[in-house]
ZABA-490495 format. One record per residue (C-alpha): residue in one letter; y, x negated, z negated. Coordinates in pm, 1 decimal, padded with zeros to 6 digits. Last residue first. Layout:
N
a_Y_X_Z
...
//
This chain:
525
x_00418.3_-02627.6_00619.2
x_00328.3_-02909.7_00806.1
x_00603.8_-03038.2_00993.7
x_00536.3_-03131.3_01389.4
x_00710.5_-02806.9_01483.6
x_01045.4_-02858.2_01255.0
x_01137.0_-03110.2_01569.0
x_01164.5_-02829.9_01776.2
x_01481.0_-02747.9_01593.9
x_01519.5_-02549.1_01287.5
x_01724.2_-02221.0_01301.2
x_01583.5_-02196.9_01687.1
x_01254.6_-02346.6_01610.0
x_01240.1_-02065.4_01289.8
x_01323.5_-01772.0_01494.9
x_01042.8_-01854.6_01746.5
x_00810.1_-01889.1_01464.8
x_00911.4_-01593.1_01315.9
x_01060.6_-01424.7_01015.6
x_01306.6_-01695.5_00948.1
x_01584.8_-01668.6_00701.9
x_01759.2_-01972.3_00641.7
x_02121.9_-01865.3_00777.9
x_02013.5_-01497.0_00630.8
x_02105.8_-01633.3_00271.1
x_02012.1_-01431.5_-00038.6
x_01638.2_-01537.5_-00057.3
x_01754.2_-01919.2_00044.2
x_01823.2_-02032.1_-00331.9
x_01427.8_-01930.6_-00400.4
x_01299.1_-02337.1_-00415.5
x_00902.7_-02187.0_-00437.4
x_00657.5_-02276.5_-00737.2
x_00309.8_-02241.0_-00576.6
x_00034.1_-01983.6_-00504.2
x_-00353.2_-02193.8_-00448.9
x_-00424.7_-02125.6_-00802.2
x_-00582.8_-02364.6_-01071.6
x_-00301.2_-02545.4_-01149.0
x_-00005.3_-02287.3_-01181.5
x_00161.5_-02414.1_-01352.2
x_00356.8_-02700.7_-01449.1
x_00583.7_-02503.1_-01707.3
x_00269.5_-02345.6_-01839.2
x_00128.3_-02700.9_-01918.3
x_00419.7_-02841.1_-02024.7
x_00475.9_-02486.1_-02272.4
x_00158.7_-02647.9_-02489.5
x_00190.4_-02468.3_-02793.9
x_00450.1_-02213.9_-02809.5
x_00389.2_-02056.0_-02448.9
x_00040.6_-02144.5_-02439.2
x_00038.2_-01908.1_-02717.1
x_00202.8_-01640.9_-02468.3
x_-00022.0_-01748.6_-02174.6
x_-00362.2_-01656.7_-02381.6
x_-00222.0_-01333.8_-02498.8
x_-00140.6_-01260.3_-02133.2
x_-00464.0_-01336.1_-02035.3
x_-00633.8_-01175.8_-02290.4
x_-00515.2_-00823.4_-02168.2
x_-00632.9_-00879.6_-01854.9
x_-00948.0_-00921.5_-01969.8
x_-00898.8_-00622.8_-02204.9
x_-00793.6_-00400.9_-01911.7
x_-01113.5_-00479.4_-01732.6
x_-01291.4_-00406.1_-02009.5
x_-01123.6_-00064.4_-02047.6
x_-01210.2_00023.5_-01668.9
x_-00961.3_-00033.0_-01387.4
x_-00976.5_00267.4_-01132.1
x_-00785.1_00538.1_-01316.0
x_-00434.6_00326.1_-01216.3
x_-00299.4_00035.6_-01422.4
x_00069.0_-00033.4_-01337.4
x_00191.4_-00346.3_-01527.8
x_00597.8_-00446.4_-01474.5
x_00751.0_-00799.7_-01594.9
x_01070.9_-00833.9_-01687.7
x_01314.7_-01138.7_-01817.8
x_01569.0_-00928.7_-01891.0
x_01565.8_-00551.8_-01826.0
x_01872.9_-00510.1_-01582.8
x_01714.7_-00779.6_-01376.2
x_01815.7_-00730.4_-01066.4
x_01648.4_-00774.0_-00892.2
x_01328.1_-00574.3_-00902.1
x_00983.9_-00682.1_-01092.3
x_00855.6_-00995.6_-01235.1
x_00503.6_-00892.7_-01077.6
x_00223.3_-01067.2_-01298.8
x_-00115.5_-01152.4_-01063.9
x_-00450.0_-01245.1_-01221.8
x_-00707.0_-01508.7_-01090.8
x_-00717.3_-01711.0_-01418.5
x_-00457.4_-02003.1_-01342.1
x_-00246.9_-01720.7_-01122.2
x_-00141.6_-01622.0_-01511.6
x_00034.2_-01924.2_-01491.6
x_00240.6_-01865.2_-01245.5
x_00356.6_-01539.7_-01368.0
x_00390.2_-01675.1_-01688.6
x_00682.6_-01949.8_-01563.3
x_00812.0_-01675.4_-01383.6
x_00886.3_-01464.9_-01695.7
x_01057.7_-01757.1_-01883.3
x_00932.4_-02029.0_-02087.2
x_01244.9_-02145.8_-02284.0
x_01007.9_-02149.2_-02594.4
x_01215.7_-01862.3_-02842.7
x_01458.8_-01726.0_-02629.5
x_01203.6_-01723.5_-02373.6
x_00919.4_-01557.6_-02537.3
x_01173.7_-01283.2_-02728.2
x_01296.0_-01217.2_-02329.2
x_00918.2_-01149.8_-02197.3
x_01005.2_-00803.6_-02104.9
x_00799.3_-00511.1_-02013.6
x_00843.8_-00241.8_-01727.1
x_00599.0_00005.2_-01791.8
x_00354.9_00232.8_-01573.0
x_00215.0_00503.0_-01508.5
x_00345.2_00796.1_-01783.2
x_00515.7_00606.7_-02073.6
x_00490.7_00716.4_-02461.7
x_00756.9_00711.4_-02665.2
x_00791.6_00499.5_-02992.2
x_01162.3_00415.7_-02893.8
x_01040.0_00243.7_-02584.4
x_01344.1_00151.1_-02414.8
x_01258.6_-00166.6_-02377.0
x_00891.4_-00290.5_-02438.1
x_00809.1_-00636.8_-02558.4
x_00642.9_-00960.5_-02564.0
x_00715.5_-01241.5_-02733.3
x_00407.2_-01222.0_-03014.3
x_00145.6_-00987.3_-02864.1
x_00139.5_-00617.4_-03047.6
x_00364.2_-00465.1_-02726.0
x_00108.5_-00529.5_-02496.4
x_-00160.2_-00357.7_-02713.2
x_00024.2_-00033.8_-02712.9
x_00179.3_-00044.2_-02345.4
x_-00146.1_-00114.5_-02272.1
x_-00349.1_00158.0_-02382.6
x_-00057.3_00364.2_-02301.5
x_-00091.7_00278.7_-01974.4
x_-00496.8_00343.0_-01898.0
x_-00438.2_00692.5_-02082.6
x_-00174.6_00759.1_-01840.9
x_-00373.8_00634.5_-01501.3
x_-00681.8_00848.6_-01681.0
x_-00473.3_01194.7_-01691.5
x_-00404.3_01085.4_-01319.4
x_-00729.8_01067.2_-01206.3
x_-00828.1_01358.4_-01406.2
x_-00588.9_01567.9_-01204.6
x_-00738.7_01437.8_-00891.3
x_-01038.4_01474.9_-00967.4
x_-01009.9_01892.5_-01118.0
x_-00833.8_01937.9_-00786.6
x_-01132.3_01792.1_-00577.0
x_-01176.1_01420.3_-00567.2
x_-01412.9_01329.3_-00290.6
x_-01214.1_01594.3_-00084.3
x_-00862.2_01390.3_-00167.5
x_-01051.2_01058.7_-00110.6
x_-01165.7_01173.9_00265.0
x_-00788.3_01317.2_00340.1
x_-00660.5_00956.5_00215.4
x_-00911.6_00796.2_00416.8
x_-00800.6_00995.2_00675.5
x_-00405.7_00949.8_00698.9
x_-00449.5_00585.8_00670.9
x_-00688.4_00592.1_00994.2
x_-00384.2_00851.5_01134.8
x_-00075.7_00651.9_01057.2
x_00195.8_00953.8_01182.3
x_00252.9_01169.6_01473.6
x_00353.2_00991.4_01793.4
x_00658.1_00770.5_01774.3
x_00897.1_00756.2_01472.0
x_01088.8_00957.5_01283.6
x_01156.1_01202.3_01569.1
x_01339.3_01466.3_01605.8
x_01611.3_01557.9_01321.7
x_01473.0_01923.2_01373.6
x_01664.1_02218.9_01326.8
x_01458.0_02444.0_01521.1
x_01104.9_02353.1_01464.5
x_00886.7_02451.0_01703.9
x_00754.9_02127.5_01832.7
x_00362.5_02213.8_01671.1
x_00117.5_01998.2_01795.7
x_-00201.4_02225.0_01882.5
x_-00495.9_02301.7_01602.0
x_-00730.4_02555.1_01813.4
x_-00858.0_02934.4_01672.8
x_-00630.6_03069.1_01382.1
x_-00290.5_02970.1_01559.4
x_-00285.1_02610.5_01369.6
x_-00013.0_02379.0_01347.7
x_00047.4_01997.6_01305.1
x_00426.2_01893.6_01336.8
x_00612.0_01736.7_01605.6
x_00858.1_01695.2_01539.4
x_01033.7_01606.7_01222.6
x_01134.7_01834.6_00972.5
x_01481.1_01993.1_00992.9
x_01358.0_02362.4_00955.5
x_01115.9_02236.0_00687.0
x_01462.2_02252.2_00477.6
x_01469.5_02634.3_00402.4
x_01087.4_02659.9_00329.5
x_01113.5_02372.1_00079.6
x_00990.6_02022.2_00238.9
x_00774.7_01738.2_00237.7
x_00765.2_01401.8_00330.9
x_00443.3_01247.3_00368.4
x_00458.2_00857.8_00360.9
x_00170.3_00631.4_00568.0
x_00066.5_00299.8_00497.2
x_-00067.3_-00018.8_00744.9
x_00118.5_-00226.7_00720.0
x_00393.4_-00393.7_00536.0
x_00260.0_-00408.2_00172.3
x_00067.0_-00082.8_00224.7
x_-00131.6_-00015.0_-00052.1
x_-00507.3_00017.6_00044.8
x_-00568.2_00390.3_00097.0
x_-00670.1_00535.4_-00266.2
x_-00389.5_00862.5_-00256.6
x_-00130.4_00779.5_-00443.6
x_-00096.7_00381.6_-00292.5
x_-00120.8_00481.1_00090.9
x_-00060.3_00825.9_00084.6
x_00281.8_00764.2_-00024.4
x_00402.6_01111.6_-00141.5
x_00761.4_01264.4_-00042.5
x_01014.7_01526.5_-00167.9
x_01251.1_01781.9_-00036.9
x_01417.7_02038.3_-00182.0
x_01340.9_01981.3_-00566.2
x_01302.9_02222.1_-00764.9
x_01171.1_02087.5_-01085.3
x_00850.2_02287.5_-01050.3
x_00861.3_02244.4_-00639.4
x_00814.0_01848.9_-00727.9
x_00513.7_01927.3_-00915.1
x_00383.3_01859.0_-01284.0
x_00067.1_01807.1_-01397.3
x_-00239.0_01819.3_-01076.4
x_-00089.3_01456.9_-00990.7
x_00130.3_01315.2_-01210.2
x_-00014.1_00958.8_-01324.6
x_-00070.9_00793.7_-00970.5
x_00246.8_01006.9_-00831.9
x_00428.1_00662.7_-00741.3
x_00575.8_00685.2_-00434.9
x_00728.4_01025.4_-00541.2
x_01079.2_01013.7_-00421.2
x_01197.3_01379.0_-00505.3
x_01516.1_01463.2_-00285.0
x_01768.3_01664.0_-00425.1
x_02042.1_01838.7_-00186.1
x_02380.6_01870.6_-00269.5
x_02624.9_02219.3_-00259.8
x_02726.5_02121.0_-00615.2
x_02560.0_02380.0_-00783.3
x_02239.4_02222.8_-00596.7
x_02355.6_01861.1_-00778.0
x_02360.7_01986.0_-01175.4
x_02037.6_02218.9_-01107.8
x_01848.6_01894.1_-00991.7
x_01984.4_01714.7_-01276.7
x_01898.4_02003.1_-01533.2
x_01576.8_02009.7_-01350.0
x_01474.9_01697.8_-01461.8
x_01580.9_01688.3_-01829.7
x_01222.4_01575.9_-01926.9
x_01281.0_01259.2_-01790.3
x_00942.2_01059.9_-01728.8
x_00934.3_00701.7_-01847.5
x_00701.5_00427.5_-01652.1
x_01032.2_00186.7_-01639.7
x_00989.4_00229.4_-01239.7
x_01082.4_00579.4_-01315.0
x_00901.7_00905.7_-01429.9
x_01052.4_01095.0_-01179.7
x_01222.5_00851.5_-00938.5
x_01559.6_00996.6_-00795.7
x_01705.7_01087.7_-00468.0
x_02025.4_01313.6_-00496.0
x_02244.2_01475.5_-00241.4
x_02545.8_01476.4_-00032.2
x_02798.4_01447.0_-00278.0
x_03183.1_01434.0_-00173.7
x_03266.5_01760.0_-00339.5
x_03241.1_01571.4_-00649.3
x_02967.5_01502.1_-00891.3
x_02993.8_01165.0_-01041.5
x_03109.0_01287.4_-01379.4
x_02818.5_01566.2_-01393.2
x_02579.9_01261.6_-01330.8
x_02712.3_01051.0_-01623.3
x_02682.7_01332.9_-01804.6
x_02300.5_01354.0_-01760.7
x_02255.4_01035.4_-01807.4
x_01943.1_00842.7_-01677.4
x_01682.3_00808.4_-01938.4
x_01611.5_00504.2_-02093.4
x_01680.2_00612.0_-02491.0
x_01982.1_00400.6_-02510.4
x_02117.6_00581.3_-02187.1
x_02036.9_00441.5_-01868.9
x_02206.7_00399.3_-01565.5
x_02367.9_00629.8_-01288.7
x_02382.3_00488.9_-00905.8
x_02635.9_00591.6_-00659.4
x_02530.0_00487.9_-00328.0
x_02782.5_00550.9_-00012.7
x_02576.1_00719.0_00250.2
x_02569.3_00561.3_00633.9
x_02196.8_00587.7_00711.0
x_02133.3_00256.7_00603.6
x_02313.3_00344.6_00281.9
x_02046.1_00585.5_00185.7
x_01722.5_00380.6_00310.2
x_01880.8_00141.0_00047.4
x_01972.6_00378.6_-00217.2
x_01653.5_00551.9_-00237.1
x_01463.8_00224.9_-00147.4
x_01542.5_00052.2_-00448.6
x_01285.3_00255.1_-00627.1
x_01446.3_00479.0_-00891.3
x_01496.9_00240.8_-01209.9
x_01911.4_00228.4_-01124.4
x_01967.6_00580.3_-01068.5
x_02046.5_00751.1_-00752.8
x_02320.5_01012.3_-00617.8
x_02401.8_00980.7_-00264.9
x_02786.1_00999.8_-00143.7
x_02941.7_01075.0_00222.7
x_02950.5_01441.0_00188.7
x_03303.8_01471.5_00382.7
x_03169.0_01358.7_00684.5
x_02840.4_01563.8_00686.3
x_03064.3_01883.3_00613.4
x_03035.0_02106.9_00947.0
x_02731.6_02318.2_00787.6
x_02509.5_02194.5_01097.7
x_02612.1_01843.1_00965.3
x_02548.8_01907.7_00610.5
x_02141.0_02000.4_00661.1
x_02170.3_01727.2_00948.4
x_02231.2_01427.6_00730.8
x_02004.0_01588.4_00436.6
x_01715.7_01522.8_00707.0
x_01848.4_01211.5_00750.2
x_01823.0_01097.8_00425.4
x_01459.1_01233.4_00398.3
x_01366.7_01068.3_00696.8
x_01499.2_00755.4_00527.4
x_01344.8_00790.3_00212.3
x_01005.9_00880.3_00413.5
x_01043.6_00530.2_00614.4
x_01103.5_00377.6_00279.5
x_00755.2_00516.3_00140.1
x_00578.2_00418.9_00448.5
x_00548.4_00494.1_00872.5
x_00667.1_00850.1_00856.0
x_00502.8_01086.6_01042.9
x_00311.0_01309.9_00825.2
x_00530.4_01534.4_00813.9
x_00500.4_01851.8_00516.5
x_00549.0_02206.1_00444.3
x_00581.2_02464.2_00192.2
x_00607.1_02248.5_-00099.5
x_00450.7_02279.4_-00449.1
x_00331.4_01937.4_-00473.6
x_-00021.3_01935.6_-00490.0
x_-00088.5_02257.5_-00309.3
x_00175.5_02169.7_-00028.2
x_-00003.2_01847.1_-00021.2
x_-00335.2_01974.2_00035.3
x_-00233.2_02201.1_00282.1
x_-00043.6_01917.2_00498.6
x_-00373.9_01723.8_00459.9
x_-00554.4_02030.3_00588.1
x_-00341.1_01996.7_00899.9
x_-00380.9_01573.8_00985.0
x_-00790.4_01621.4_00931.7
x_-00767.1_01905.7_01172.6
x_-00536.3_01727.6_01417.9
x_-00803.1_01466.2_01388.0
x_-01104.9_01702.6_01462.7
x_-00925.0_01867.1_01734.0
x_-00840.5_01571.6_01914.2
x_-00963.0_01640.2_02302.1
x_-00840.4_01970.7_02285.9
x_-00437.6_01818.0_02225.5
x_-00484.4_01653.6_02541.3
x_-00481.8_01251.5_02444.2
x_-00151.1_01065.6_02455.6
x_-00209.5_00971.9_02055.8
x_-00517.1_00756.6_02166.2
x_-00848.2_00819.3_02034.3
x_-01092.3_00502.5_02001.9
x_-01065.5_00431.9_01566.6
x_-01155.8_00780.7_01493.6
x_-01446.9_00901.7_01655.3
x_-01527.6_00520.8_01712.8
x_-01547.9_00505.5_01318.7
x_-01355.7_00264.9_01143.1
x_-01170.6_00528.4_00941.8
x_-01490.3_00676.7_00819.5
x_-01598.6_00332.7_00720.9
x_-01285.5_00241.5_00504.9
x_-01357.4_00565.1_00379.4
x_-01712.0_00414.1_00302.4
x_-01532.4_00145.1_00162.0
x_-01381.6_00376.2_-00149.2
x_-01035.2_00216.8_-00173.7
x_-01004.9_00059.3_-00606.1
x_-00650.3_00141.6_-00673.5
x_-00344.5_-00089.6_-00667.6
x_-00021.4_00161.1_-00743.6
x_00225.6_-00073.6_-00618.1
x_00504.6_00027.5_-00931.6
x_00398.3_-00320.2_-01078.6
x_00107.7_-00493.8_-00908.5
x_00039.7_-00648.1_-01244.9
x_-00287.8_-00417.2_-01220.5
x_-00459.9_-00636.2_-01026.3
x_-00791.0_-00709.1_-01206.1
x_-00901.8_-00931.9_-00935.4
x_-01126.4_-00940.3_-00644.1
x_-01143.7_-00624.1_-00480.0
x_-00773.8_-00522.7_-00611.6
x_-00626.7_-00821.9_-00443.9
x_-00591.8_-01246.7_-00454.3
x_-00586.3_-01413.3_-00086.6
x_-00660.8_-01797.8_-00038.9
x_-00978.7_-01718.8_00046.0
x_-00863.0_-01522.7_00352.1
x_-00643.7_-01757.8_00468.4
x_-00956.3_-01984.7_00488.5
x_-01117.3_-01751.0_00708.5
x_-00777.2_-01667.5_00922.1
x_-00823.2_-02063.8_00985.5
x_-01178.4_-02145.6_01055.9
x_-01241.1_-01869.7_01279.8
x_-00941.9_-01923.4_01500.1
x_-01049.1_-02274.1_01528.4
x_-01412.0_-02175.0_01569.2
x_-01272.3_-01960.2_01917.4
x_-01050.1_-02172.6_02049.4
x_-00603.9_-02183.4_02014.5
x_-00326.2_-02137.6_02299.8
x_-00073.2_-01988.8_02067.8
x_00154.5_-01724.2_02234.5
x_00464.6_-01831.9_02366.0
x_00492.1_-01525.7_02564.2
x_00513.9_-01578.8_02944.8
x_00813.9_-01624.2_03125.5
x_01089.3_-01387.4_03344.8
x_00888.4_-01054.1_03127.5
x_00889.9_-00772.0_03304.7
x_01002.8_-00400.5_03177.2
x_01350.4_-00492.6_03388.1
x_01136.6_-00576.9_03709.5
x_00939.2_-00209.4_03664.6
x_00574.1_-00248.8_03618.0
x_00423.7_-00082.9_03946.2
x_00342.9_-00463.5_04028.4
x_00196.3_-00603.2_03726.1
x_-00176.7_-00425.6_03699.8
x_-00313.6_-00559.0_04026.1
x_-00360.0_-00281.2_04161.0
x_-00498.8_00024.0_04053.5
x_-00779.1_00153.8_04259.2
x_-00851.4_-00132.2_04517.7
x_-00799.8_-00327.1_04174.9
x_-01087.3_-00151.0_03973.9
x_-01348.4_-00158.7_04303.0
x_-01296.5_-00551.0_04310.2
x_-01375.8_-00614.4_03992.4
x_-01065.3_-00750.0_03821.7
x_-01125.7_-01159.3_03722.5
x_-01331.0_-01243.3_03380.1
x_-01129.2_-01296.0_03085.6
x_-01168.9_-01660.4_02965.7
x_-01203.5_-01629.4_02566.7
x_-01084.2_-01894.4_02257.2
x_-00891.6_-02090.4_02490.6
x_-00728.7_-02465.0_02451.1
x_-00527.9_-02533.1_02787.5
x_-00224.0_-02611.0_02566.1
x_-00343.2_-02673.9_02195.8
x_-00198.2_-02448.0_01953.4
x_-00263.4_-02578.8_01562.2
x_00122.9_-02553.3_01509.7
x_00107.3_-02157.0_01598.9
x_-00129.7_-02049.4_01389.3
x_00030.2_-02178.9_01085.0
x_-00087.6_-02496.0_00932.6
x_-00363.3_-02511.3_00637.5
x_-00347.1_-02727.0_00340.0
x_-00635.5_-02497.4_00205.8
x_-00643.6_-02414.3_-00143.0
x_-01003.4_-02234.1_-00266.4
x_-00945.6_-02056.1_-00571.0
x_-01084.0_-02205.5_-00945.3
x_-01069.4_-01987.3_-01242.8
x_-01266.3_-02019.9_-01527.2
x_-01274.6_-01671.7_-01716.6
x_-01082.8_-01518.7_-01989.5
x_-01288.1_-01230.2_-02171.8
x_-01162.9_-01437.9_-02511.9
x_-01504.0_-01405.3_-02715.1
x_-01483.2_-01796.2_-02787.6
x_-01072.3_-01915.6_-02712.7
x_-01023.0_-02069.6_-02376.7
x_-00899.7_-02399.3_-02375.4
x_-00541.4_-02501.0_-02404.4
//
């Protein structure tokens, strides 16, 4: 179908490389540097680097690492790179619940200065004043934003928080000798997965409450699974279906009475911030992703950050250490007497840390609030002009408006053309736009999720917009040529029947010769 005059559809075209993985274009001997030989002077001093290494801490072989020249190298991660869709090149607000936001690139500069990229984390505390600083008034920000009297900025992302947060509810019940008879979390089935996954990894049994017609998690189906087994709740406020539940601190109340702690997963603050705050619904703990929240480049593996924060009473079981300040110097502050430990080594992502500490300045209190009242008004532009194209809609809307986000549905399309919400997703890759399908599993059929944050302007939105019109008459018109999609796009149809079976998972290239054979080497993939 072509593209209809004064559609704000463009011609698409990305460049699709048949490109190998790093490893199968190895040549042994190739080299892309030759490291000169230790000076002298250096290995009268040191050694020869190997030696004081204890025999356990030494590898019997060298790493398989791929043996590949310079212009090779250069060649391949470049043509990767054009391969790659994101918020710099795309409207990507069908990044559901990721919270893509345009990154300022001079904080991308700030975080790639030498004053910040060269310390190391073993440093003398007076040698890293100005990054314990940034890591302090970060804390103070956060405490103002959310309410809290204290945060960590250790945790490596949004799950890593969930988890500290689980175990810092672990060791609340296990100094008050009943962590093995509070062996159930509390979660609802639009909170991120994570709250029940980081959860169960740390031994809980999940419990998860589901909607009521109106989409908001039941309030009497909580008070029914309250027992004196439950060890807390974690719960998305609004939830991944974009809808905030008023009732909030009834459920919080409901769980405290019960000797339970509530912890506030706020990975997706985008259309809260300066409005409501986890201390207002009080909440004991709670935790920000400063990686999609707060304009650092979402994580999607590396690098993010998560701030958990914490109530007076529960910052006694904060990691260590945290970031203090007597008045005069900023030291590391391991004074914390109930502490779980550590979350993970050293003291949290610092580079991700500062651009989100240079974005919160940029902002100010009135910016960040506005941010936020413009993420809503973004949404509800959508969620309006969404629902008004034939196949689509919006459960659980009830005429209500959502805060963030939305999860749609594309069920009326399917039962009507059989083209189902991957079929669109695909095709929308035609015209440079990603369309998350959303969590498995699919308790709103045939989903699809849109998150637009402040940064996407109204004509941005309505190109967008015309993409999804344009797929949805493909839909009933020419459904072979959204079937076939995409065509344009260098993403691809994918056989998923191995998702859900670790015999075929393969995260490596050394785990995928062993599962495969060497022979699997010479296949181009």
């Amino acid at each position: 179908m072509e593209i209809q005059r004064g559609s704000k559809l463009r011609n698409f075209h990305q460049a699709k490389w048949d490109e190998e993985v790093i490893f199968e274009l190895s040549t042994p001997g190739e080299r892309g540097i030759h490291v000169p030989p230790v000076e002298p002077a250096i290995a009268d001093s040191v050694g020869d680097g190997v030696s004081q290494i204890p025999a356990s801490m030494q590898r019997e072989i060298p790493p398989a690492l791929p043996e590949v020249g310079q212009m090779r190298v250069l060649k391949h991660y470049l043509r990767l790179s054009q391969q790659n869709l994101g918020a710099d090149l795309n409207v990507d607000v069908g990044q559901g619940t990721c919270t893509i936001k345009y990154n300022p690139k001079i904080n991308e500069q700030i975080a790639a200065s030498p004053k910040a990229r060269d310390i190391h984390p073993l440093q003398d505390e007076s040698t890293v004043q100005g990054a314990l600083r940034v890591m302090y008034e970060v804390d103070q920000f956060l405490r103002e934003i959310s309410g809290m009297d204290r945060f960590s900025l250790q945790p490596s992302s949004g799950s890593h928080a969930i988890l500290t947060m689980a175990a810092i509810m672990h060791k609340y019940h296990q100094i008050r000798g009943e962590a093995n008879t509070r062996d159930e979390l509390i979660t609802t089935i639009f909170s991120h997965p994570s709250d029940a996954a980081a959860a169960a990894v740390k031994g809980y049994n999940i419990i998860t409450l589901y909607p009521d017609e109106q989409g908001m998690p039941d309030v009497e189906a909580l008070k029914a699974a309250i027992s004196e087994r439950t060890a807390g709740l974690f719960i998305t406020n609004p939830e991944d279906v974009g809808i905030f539940n008023p009732r909030i601190a009834e459920f919080t109340r409901t769980v405290h009475d019960a000797g339970g702690i509530c912890g506030y997963d706020q990975a997706n603050a985008n259309g809260i911030m300066g409005i409501t705050r986890a201390r207002d619904a009080d909440f004991d703990l709670c935790f920000f992703n400063m990686h999609k929240t707060f304009a650092a480049p979402h994580g999607c593996g590396g690098p993010a950050a998560g701030a958990v924060g914490a109530t007076e009473e529960m910052a006694a079981y904060l990691p260590v250490p945290l970031v203090g300040y007597d008045g005069e110097r900023y030291f590391l502050d391991y004074d914390v007497p109930q502490t779980i430990g550590k979350a993970r080594s050293f003291y949290g992502a610092f580079p991700v840390i500062l651009k989100s500490y240079a974005w919160i300045l940029s902002m100010g209190a009135e910016g960040l609030k506005e941010a936020a009242r413009v993420a809503v008004l973004n949404n509800n532009y959508l969620l309006k002009k969404i629902c008004e194209i034939d196949g689509a809609t919006s459960p659980y809307s009830g005429g209500k408006r959502r805060i963030e986000q939305v999860r749609y549905s594309w069920e009326e399309l399917y039962r009507a053309t059989g083209i189902d919400t991957h079929d669109v997703t695909l095709r929308m890759a035609d015209f440079g736009f990603h369309l998350w399908s959303s969590h498995h599993p699919f308790v709103v059929p045939q989903p699809f999720t849109i998150e637009p944050t402040e940064s996407y302007s109204k004509e941005e939105l309505d190109e967008y917009l015309d993409g999804l019109r344009h797929v949805a008459q493909e839909a009933r018109t020419e459904p072979e040529t959204v079937k076939r999609a995409p065509h344009n796009s260098v993403v691809h149809k994918i056989d998923e029947s191995s998702m859900d079976d670790p015999a075929k998972w393969a995260v490596t290239w050394r785990a995928y010769l062993k599962k495969h054979g060497e022979a699997a080497a010479s296949i181009r993939v």
